[in-house]
N, C-alpha and C positions, 0 to 999 in steps of 0.2 A: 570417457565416461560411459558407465553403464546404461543402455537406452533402454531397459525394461521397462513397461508400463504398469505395473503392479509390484503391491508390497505384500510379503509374507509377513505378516511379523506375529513373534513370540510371544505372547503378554504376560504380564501377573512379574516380571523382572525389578527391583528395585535398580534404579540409574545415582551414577554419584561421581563426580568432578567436576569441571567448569567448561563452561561453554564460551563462546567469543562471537559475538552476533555480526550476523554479516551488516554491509551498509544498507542503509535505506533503500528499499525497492522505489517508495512512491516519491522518492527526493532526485532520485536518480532519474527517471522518466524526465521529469522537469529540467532538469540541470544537462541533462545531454539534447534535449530538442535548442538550449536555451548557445549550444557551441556552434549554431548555424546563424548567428545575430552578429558574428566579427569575421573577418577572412584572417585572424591573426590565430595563436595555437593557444589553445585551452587543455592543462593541464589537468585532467579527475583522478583521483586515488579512493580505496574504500567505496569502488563500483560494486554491486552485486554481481555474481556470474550465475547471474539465472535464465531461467527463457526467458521471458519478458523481455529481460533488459539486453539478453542476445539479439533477438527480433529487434529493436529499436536501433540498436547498433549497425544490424546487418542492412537497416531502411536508411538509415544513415548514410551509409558506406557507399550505398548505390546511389544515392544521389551526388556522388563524387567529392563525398568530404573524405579526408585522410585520415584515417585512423591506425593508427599505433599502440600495441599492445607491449606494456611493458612488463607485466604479472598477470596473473588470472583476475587481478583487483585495479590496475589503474591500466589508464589510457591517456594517449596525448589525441587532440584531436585537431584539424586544421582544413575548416569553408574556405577555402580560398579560389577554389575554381566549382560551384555547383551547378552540375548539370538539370537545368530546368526542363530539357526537352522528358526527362524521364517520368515526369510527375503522370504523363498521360498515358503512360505502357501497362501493361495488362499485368506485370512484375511488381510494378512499383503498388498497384491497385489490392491486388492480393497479399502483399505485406502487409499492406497496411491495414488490413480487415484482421490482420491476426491481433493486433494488438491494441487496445482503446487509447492508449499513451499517445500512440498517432496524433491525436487531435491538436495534441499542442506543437505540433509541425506549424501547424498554420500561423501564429503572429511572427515567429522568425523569419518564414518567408515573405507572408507580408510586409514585413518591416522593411527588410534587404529586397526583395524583389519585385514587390507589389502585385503576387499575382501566389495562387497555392491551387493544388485539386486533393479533395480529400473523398475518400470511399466514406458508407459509414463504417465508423471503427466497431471493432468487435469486443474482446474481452470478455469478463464472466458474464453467465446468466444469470442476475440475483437480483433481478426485475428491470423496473423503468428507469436509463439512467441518459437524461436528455440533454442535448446539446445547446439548447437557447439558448443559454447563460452566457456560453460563448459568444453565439452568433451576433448576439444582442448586443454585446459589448462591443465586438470589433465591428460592426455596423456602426456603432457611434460615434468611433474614432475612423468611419469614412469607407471601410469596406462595403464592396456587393458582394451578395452570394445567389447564387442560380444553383437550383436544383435539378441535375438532369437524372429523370429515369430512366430513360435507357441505361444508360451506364449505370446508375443508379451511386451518382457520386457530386459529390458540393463541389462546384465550379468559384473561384472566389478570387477578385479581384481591388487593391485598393490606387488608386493614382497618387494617392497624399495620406496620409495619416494626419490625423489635426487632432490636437489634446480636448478633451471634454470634461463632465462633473457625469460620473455613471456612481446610479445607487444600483448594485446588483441583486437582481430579483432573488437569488439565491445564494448563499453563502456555497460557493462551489469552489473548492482545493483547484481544480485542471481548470475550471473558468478565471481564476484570480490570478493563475501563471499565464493563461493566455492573454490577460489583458495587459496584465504587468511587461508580458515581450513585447507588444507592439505600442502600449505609452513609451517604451525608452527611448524611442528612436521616431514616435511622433512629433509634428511640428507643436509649441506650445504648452502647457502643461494641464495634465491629465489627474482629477480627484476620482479616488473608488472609495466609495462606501460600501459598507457593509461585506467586505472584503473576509477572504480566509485568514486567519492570522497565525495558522500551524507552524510547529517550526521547518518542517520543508520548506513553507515559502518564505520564510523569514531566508532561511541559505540563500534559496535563488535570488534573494532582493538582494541579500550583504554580495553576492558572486556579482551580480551585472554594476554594483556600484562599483569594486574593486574594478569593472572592466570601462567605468567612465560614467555609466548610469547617476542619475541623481534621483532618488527615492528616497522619501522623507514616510515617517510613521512604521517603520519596521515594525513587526510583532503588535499592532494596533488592526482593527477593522477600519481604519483609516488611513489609505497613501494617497501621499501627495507626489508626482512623479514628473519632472520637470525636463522635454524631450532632450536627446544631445542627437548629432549627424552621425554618430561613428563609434562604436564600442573598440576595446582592446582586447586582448588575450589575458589572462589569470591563470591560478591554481587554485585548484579548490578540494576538500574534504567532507567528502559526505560522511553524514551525520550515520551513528549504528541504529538498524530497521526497530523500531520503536514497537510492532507489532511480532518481529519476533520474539523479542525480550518476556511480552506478555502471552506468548507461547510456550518459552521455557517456564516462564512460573505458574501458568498452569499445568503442565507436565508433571514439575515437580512436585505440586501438589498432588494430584490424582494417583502419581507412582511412589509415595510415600520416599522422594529423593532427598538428597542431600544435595544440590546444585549450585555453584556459583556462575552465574553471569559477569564474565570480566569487561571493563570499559566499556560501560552500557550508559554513557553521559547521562545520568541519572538525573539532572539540572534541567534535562530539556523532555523531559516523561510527563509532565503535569500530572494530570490528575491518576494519572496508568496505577502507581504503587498505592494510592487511597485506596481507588476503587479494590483492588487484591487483598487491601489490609481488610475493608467492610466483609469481604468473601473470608474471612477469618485466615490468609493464609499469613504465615509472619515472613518479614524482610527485613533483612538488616543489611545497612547501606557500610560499606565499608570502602574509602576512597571513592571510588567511581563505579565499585563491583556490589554486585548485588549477591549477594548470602540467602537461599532460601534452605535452611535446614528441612532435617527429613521429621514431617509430622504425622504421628499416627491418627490425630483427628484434627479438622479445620471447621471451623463452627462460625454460621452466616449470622452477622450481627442484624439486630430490628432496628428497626427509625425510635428516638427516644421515646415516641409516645406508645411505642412496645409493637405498630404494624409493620406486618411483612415488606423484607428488604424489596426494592425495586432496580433495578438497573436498566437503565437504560444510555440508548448513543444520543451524543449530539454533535455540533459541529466543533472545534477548539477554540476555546481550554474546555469544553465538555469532553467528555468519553467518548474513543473514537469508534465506528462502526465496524472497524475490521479485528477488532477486539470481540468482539459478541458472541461469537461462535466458540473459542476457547472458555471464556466464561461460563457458558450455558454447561459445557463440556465439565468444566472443573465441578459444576454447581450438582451433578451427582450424586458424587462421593463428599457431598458435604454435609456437615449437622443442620438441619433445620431447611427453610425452604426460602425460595427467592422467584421474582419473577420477572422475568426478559423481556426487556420491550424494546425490539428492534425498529427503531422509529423511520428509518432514511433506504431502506431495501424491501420489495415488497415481498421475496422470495429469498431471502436469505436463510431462516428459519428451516425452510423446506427438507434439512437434513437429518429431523427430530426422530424421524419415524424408525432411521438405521440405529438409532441410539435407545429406540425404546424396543426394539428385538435384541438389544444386547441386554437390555434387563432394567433401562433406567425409568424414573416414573417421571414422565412428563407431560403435562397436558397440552397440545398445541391449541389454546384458543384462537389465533386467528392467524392471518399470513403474519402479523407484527409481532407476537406474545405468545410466549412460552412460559405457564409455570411448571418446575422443579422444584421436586417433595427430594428433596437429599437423603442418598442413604445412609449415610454414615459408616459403610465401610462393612453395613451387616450384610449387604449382598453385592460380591462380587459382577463385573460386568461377565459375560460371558464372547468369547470372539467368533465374530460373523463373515460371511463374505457380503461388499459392499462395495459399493464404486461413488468416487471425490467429485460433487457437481462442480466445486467450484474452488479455488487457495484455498479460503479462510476454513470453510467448511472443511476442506481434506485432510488439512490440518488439525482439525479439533479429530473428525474419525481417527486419525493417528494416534491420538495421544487417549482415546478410548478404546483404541487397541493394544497399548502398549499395558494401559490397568487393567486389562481383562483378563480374565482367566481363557487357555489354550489359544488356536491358533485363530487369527482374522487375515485377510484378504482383501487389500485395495485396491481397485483395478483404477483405474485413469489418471493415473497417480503425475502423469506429464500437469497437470494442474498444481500439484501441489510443487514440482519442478519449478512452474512459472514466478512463483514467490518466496521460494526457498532454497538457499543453496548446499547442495549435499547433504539433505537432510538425514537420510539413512546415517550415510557412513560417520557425520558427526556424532550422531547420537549411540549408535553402536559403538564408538570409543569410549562410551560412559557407560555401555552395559547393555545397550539397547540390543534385541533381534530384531534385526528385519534385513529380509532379503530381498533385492530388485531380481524381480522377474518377467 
């Protein structure tokens, strides 16, 4: 694979064929901390091969789980001998600052070993994104946690896990897998409310029942999770990345495409294809594939009472946050105006400014809000040199460089690497320029 840190790309290109989404980045995170809870072999397929979920792997590995590569897309994986002494090395410490996913290391080792050391994790810049959620929960069910500054790393230890009633102070996706790994294999039985109920964690819930788990209330902000001694080995299928799907359909909006998304489990997108249709763009659902013909204008519907559209995130079935950025992006080149309200990132937004030097009209009211006056296609973006703060964001720059008129330049482009896989060269099968350099 090409290691360049920047993209040339060519804009103003109409794109047209089908794309095949990779799996799940934030299902996958989950799902492979969650093959350190059995010493038996856990089958994945429909892995991403991105950084992120390289890094995860490679922390994995070194803690002497076996892993097996059988395609660039599945793995067998098999805990049967982990090395605990590693968790304290200065290797294991610095992995794990690369990557925020880290954190849900913690209830598997809890569970199976009663003891974990975590750095803090790292991951993107796109404000405050705090760990209570966790801590709070598996203090419930019986762990300690010591913060040492020196090392400047969570020391965390539990002697029993014992089932509780936890209302979680926040609806947190990585809080609700952490709790859910160390309820399975807690004494007793364990309620969460106020629980994530995305379908990532609906997989991880249906994989550990498959592996012996007893979880009750799937797909509710309600489990009920009744402890067992011992999980099994499974196979499992991650789900297609749900956030790339609504990457290509804003793409193809912006680039006036013709693009089909094949096997985009369309059944498990909630609210994804409304909110696109509200942004005027059309879809038509064919089998499991998504049809976005190529339109020359997309037009932002009002709320009935005739005021300006509003989009905003929230937690699922609302609109998800890592959607925002594409949106904004799309909302351009649209008819009429809409306004952003990035409610769960305080810095998310922060990438408005590279977009209004390429020529868009957007007002950044505050670190949360963003309104966009749409151009409707009467002025062209123009392409700039620009560097990716963060995925979600490098990706919307992407696709504001591929509708621009001549050439733009993304430098840190290893960020949009971290969430996507082969972006470039997929895209350039469909028309796209861009070169890694």
């Amino acid at each position: 694979m090409n290691t360049g840190d920047s993209f040339i790309v060519q804009g103003g290109h109409t794109l047209s064929g089908h794309l095949d989404p990779q799996g799940a980045k934030n299902e996958a995170l989950q799902i492979l901390c969650a093959c350190l809870l059995t010493s038996e072999e856990i089958t994945l397929e429909n892995v991403p091969d991105i950084l992120d979920i390289r890094h995860l792997i490679d922390l994995i590995a070194g803690l002497g789980v076996k892993v097996k590569k059988l395609n660039p897309n599945s793995y067998v994986f098999k805990a049967d001998h982990v090395d605990l002494d590693y968790f304290g090395t200065a290797e294991f410490q610095s992995k794990a600052k690369k990557i925020r996913g880290s954190v849900m290391l913690l209830a598997p080792l809890l569970a199976r070993f009663k003891k974990a050391v975590l750095p803090k994790p790292g991951g993107d810049k796109i404000g405050r994104r705090r760990l209570d959620t966790h801590f709070l929960g598996l203090q419930k069910l019986g762990a300690e946690f010591h913060f040492d500054e020196n090392e400047n790393q969570f020391l965390i230890k539990a002697d029993a896990l014992k089932g509780c009633y936890i209302l979680m102070d926040e609806i947190s996706v990585t809080g609700t897998a952490n709790i859910v790994m160390a309820a399975v294999m807690a004494e007793g039985t364990t309620t969460i409310y106020n629980a994530a109920c995305e379908p990532y964690i609906q997989q991880l819930c249906k994989m550990l029942n498959r592996m012996g788990a007893k979880i009750e209330g799937i797909g509710s902000n309600l489990l009920t999770i009744t402890g067992v001694e011992k999980l099994g080995g499974t196979q499992h299928q991650l789900l297609p990345d749900m956030i790339e799907i609504g990457s290509f359909i804003s793409l193809a909006a912006m680039t006036k495409s013709d693009i089909t998304i094949r096997n985009a489990a369309v059944s498990e997108l909630g609210i994804i294809p409304f909110i696109f249709e509200r942004m005027g763009v059309q879809l038509k659902i064919e089998n499991d594939h998504i049809h976005i013909p190529a339109q020359e204008e997309y037009e932002i519907q009002s709320f009935m009472d005739g005021s300006i559209m509003t989009i905003y995130d929230s937690p699922w079935p609302g609109f998800t946050p890592d959607l925002m950025s594409v949106i904004l992006v799309m909302a351009i080149q649209a008819k009429g105006n809409v306004l952003i309200h990035q409610k769960m990132f305080e810095s998310r937004l922060f990438f408005v400014d590279k977009l209004i030097d390429m020529g868009a009209q957007i007002i950044l009211c505050d670190p949360h809000r963003a309104a966009v006056n749409g151009l409707n296609r009467k002025f062209p973006l123009k392409g700039i040199e620009m560097t990716s703060p963060d995925i979600r964001a490098g990706v919307a720059l992407l696709i504001a460089a591929l509708s621009a008129q001549g050439k733009s330049t993304i430098h840190s482009v290893h960020q949009i690497d971290r969430g996507y896989e082969r972006i470039d060269e997929r895209l350039n099968a469909i028309g796209a320029q861009i070169e890694r350099k």
